[in-house]
MDAnalysis code that builds the backbone (N, CA, C; Angstrom):
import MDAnalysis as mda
import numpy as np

u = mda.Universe.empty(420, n_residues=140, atom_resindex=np.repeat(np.arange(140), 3), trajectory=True)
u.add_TopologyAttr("name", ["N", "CA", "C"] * 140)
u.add_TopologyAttr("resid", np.arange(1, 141))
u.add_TopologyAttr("resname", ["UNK", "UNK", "UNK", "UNK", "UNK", "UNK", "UNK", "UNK", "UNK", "UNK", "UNK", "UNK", "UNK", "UNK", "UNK", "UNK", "UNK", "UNK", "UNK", "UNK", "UNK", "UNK", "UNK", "UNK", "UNK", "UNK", "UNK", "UNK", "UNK", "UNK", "UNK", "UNK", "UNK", "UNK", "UNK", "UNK", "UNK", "UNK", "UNK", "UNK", "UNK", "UNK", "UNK", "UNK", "UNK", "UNK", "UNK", "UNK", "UNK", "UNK", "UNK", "UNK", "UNK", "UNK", "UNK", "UNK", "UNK", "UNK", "UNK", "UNK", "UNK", "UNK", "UNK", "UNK", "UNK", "UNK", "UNK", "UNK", "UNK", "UNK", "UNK", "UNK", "UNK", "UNK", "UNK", "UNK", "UNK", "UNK", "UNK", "UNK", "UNK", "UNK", "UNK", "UNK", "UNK", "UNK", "UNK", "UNK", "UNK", "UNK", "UNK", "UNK", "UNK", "UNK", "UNK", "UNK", "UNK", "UNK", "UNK", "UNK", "UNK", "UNK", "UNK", "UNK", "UNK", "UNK", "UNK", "UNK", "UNK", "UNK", "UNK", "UNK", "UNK", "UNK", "UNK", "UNK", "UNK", "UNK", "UNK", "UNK", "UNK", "UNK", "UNK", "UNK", "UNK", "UNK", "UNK", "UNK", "UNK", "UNK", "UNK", "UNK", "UNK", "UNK", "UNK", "UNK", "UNK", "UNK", "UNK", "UNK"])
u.atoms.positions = np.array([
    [0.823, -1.199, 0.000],
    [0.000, 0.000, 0.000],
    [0.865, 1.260, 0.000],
    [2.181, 1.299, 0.564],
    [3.012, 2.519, 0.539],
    [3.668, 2.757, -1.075],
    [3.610, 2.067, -1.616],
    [4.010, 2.086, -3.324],
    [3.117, 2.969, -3.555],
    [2.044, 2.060, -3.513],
    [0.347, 2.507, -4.404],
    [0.767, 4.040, -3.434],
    [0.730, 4.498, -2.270],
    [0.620, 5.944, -1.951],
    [1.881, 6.994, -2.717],
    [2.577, 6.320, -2.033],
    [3.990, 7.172, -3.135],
    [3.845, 7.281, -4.267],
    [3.548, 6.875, -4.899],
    [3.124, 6.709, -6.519],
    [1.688, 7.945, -7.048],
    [0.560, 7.550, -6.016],
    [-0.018, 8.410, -6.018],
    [0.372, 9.994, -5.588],
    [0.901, 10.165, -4.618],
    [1.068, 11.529, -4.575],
    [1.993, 11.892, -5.108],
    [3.276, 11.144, -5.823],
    [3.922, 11.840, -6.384],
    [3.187, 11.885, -7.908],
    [2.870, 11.141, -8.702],
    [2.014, 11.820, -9.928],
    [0.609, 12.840, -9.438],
    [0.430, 12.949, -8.707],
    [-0.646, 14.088, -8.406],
    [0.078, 15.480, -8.065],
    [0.839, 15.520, -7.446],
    [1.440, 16.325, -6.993],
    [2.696, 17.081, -7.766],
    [3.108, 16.205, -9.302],
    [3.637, 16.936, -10.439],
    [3.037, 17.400, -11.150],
    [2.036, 16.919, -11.184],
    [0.897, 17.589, -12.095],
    [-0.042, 18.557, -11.638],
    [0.006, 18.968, -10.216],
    [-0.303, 20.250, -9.518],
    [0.263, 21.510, -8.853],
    [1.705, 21.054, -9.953],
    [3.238, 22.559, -9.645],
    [1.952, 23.419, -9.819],
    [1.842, 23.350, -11.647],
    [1.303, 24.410, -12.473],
    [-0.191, 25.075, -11.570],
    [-0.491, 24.760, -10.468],
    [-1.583, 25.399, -10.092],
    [-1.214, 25.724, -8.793],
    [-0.523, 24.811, -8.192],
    [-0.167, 25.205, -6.569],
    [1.039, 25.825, -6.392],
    [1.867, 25.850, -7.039],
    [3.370, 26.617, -7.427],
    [3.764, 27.012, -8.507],
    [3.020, 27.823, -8.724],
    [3.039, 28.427, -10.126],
    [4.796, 29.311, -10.229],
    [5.329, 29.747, -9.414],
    [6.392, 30.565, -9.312],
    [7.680, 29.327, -9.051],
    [7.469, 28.303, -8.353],
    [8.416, 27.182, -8.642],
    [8.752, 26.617, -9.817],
    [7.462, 26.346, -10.444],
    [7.418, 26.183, -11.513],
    [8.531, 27.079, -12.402],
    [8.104, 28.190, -12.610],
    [8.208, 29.504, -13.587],
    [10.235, 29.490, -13.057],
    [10.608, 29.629, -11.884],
    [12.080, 29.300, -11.476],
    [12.975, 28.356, -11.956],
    [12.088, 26.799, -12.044],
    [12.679, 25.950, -12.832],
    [12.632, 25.777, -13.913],
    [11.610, 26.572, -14.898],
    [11.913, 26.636, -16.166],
    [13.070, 27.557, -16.550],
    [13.606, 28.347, -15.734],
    [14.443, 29.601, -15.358],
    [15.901, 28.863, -15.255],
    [15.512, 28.030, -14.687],
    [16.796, 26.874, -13.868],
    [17.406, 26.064, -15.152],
    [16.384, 25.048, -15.845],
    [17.085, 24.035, -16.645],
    [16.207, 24.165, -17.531],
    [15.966, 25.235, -18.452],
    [15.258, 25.716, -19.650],
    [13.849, 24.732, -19.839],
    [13.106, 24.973, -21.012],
    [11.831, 24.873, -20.994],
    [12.183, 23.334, -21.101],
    [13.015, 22.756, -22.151],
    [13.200, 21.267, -22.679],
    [13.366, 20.967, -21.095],
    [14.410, 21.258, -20.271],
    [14.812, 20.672, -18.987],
    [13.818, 20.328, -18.063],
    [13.035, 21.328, -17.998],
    [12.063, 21.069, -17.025],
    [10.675, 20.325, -17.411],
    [10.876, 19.687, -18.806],
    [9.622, 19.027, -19.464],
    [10.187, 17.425, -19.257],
    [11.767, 17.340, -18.822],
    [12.380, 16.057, -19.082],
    [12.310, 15.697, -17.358],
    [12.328, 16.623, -16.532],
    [12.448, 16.467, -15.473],
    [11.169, 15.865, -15.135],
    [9.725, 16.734, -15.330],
    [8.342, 16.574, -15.057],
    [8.011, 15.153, -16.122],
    [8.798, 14.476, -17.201],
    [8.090, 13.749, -17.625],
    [8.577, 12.488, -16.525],
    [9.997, 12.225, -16.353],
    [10.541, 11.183, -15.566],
    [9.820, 11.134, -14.043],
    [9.603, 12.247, -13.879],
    [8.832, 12.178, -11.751],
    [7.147, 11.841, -12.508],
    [6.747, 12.100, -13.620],
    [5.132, 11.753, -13.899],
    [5.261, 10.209, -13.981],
    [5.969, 9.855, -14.860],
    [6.299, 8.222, -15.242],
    [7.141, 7.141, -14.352],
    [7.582, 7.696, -13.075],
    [7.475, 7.268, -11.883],
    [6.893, 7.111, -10.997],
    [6.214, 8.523, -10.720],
    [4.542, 8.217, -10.024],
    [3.853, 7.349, -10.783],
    [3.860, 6.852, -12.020],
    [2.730, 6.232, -12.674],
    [3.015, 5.031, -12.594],
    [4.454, 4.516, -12.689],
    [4.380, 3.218, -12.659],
    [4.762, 2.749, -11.176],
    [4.878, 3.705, -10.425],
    [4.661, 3.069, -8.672],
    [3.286, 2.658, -8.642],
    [2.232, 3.988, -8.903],
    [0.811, 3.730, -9.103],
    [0.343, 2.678, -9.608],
    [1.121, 2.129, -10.838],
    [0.398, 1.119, -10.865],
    [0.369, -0.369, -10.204],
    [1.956, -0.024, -10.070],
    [2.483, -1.605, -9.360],
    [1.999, -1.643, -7.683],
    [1.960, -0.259, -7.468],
    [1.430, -0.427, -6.152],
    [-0.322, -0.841, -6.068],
    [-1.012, -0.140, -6.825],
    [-2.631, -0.821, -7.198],
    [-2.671, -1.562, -7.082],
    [-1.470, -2.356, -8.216],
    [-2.447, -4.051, -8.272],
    [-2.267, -4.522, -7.190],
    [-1.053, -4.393, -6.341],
    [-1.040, -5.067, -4.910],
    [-2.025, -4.596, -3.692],
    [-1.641, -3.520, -3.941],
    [-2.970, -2.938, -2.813],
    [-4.594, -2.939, -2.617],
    [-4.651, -3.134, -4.061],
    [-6.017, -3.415, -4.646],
    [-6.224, -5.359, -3.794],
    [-5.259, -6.181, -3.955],
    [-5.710, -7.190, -3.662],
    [-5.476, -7.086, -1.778],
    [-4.849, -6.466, -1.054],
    [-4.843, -6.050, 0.379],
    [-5.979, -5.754, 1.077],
    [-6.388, -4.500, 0.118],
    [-7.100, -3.698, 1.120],
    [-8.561, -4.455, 0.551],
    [-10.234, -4.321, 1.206],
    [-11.660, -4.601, 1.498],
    [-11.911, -3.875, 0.438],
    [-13.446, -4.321, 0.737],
    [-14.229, -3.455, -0.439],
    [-15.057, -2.807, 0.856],
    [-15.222, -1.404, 0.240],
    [-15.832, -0.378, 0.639],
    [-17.084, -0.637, 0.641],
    [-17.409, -0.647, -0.673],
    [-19.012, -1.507, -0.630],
    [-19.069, -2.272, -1.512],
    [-20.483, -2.480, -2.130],
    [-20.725, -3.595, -3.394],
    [-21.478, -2.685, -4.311],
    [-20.871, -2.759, -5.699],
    [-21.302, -1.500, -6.527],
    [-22.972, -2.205, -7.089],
    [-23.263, -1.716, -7.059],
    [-25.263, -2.287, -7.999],
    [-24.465, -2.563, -8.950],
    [-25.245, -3.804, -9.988],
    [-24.936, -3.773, -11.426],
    [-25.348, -2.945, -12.276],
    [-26.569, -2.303, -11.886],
    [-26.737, -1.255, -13.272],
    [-26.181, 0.197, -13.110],
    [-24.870, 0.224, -12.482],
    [-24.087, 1.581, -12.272],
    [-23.325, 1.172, -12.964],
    [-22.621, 0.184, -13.439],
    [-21.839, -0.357, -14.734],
    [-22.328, -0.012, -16.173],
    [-23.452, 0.608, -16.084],
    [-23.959, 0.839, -17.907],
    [-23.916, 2.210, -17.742],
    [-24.318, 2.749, -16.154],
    [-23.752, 3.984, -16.204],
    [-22.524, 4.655, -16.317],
    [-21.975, 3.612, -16.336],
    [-20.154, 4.470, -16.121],
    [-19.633, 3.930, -17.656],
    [-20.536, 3.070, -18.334],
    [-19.998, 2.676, -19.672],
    [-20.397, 3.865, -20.731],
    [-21.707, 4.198, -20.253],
    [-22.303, 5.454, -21.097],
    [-21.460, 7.002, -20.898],
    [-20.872, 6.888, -19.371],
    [-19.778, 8.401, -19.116],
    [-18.543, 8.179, -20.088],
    [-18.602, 6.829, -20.019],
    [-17.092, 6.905, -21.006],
    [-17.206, 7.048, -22.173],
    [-18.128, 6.775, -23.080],
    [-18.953, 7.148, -24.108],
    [-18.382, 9.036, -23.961],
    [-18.956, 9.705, -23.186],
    [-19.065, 10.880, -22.919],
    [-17.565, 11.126, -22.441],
    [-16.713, 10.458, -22.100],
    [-15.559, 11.107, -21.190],
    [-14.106, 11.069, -22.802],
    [-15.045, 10.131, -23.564],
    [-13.733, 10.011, -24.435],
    [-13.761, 10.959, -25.632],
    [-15.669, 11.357, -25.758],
    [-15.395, 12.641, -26.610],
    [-14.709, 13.590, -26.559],
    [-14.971, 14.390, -25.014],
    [-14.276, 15.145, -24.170],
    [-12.965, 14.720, -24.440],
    [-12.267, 13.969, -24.203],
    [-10.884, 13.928, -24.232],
    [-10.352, 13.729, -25.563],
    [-11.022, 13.704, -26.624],
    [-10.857, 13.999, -28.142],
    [-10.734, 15.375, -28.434],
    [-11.608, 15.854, -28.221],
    [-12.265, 17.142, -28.358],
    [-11.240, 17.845, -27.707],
    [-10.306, 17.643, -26.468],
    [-9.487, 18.954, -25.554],
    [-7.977, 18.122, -26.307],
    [-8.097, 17.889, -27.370],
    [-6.703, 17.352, -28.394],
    [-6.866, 17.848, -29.834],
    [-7.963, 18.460, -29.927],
    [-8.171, 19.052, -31.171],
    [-7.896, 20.457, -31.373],
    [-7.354, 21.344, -31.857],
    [-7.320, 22.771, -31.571],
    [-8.306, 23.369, -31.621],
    [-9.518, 23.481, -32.446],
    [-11.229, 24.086, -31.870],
    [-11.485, 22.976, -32.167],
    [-13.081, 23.871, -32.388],
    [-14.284, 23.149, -32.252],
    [-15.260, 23.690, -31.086],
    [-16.681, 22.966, -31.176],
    [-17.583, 23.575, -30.537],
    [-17.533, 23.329, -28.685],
    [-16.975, 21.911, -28.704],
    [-17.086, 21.359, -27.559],
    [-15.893, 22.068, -26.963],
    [-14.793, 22.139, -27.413],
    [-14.175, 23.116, -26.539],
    [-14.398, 24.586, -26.187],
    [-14.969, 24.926, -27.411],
    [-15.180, 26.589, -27.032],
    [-16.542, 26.792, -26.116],
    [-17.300, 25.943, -26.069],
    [-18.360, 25.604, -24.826],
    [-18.103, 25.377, -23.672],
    [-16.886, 24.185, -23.254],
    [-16.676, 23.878, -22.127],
    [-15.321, 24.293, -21.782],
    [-14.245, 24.889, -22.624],
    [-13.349, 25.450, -22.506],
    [-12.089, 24.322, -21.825],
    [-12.369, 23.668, -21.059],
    [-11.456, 22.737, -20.336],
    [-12.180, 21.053, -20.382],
    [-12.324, 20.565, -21.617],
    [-13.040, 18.867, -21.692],
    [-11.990, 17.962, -21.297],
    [-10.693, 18.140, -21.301],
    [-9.904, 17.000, -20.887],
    [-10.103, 16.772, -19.176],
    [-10.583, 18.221, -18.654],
    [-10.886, 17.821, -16.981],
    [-12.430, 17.575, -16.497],
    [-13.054, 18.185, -17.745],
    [-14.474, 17.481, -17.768],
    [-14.499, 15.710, -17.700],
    [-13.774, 15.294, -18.522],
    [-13.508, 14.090, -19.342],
    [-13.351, 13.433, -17.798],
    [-12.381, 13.642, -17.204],
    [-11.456, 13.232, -15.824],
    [-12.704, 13.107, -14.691],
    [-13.420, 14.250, -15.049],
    [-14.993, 14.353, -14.025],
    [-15.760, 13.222, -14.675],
    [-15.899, 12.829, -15.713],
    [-17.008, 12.062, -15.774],
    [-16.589, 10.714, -16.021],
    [-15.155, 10.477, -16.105],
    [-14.662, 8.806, -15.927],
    [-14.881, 9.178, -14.628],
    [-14.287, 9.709, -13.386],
    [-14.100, 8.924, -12.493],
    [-15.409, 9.329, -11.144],
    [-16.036, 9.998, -11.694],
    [-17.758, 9.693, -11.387],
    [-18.423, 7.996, -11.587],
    [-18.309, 7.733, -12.712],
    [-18.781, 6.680, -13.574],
    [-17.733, 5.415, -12.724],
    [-16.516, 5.768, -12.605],
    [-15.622, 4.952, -11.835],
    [-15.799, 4.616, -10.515],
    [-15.737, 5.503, -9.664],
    [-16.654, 5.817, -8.259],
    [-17.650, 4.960, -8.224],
    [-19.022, 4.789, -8.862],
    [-20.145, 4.481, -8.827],
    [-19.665, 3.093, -8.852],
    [-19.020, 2.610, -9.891],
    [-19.063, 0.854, -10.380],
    [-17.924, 0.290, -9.727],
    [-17.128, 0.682, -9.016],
    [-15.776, -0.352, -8.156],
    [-16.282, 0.039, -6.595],
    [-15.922, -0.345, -6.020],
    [-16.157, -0.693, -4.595],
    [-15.018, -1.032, -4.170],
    [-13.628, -1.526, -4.059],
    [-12.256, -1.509, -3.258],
    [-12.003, -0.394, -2.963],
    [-11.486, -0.610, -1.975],
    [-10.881, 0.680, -1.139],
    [-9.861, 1.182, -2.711],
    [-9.020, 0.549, -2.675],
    [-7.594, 1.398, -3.017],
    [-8.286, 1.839, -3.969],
    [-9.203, 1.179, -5.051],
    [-9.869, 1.948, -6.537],
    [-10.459, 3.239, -5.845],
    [-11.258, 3.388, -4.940],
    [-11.860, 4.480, -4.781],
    [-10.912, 5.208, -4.027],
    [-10.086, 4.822, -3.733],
    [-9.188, 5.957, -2.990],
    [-7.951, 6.781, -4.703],
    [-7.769, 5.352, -5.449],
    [-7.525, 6.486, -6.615],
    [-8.521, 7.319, -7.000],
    [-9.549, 6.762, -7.774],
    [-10.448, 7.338, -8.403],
    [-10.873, 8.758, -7.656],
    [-10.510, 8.594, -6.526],
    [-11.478, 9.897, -5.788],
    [-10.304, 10.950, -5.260],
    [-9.304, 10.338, -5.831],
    [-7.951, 11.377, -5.965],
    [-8.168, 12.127, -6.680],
    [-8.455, 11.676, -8.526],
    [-8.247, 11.944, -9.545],
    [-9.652, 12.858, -9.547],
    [-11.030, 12.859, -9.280],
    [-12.267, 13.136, -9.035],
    [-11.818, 14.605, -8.514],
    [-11.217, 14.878, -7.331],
    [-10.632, 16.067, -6.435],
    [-10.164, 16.560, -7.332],
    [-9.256, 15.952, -8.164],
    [-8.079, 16.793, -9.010],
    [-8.836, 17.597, -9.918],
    [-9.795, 17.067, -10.980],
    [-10.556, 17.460, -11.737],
    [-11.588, 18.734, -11.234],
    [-11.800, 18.258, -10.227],
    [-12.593, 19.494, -9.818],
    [-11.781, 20.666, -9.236],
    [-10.441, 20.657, -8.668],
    [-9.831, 21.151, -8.302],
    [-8.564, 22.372, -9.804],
    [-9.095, 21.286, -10.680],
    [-8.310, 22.026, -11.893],
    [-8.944, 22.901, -12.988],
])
């Protein structure tokens, strides 16, 4: 479970310089130029990610289930993804309508997988990611 956490907060927490340290940020691009600090943030993202994951699968089989998801919250979270992957098409395209409407769909996208995610898993550690990533989205 300390993987799965390390993992988690360190990919959450590189990917929230740009909002919570905006001037750290702006220093280290200052520090080891724009390339430097994109090589730095990609290696600490792709370390958090693959702690995250190696720590999941173990922790996922550790920790209880929180609860027991209904089965028909599974067609609901199949239909958000339906909806979460337009969104995340759409915030990779340079216009279009859906972006100039919602202005930010890749964190829409993030809101409505892990809504849809939330609803249909029941393990602790899933909902303790999912409801990381849920915060983040709303938080971004």
């Amino acid at each position: 479970m300390s993987i799965f956490l390390l993992g988690l907060v360190l990919f959450v927490a590189i990917h929230c310089v740009r909002i919570a340290a905006p001037a750290f940020r702006e220093a280290q691009i200052e520090r080891f130029g724009d390339g430097g600090w994109k090589g730095i943030y990609t290696v600490l993202s792709l370390l958090g990610f693959a702690a995250l994951i190696y720590g999941w699968s173990s922790a996922r089989q550790e920790s209880g289930l929180l609860y027991i998801p209904i089965d028909g919250l599974k067609i609901v979270n199949y239909l958000g993804m339906l909806i979460a992957f337009v969104l995340l098409v759409a915030s990779q395209i340079p216009a279009g309508h859906i972006k100039a409407k919602t202005k930010h769909p890749m964190m829409i996208a993030v809101l409505v997988w892990s809504v849809g995610h939330l609803l249909s898993n029941g393990d602790t550690a899933t909902e303790l990611l999912i409801g990381v990533f849920l915060v983040r989205s709303i938080y971004g």
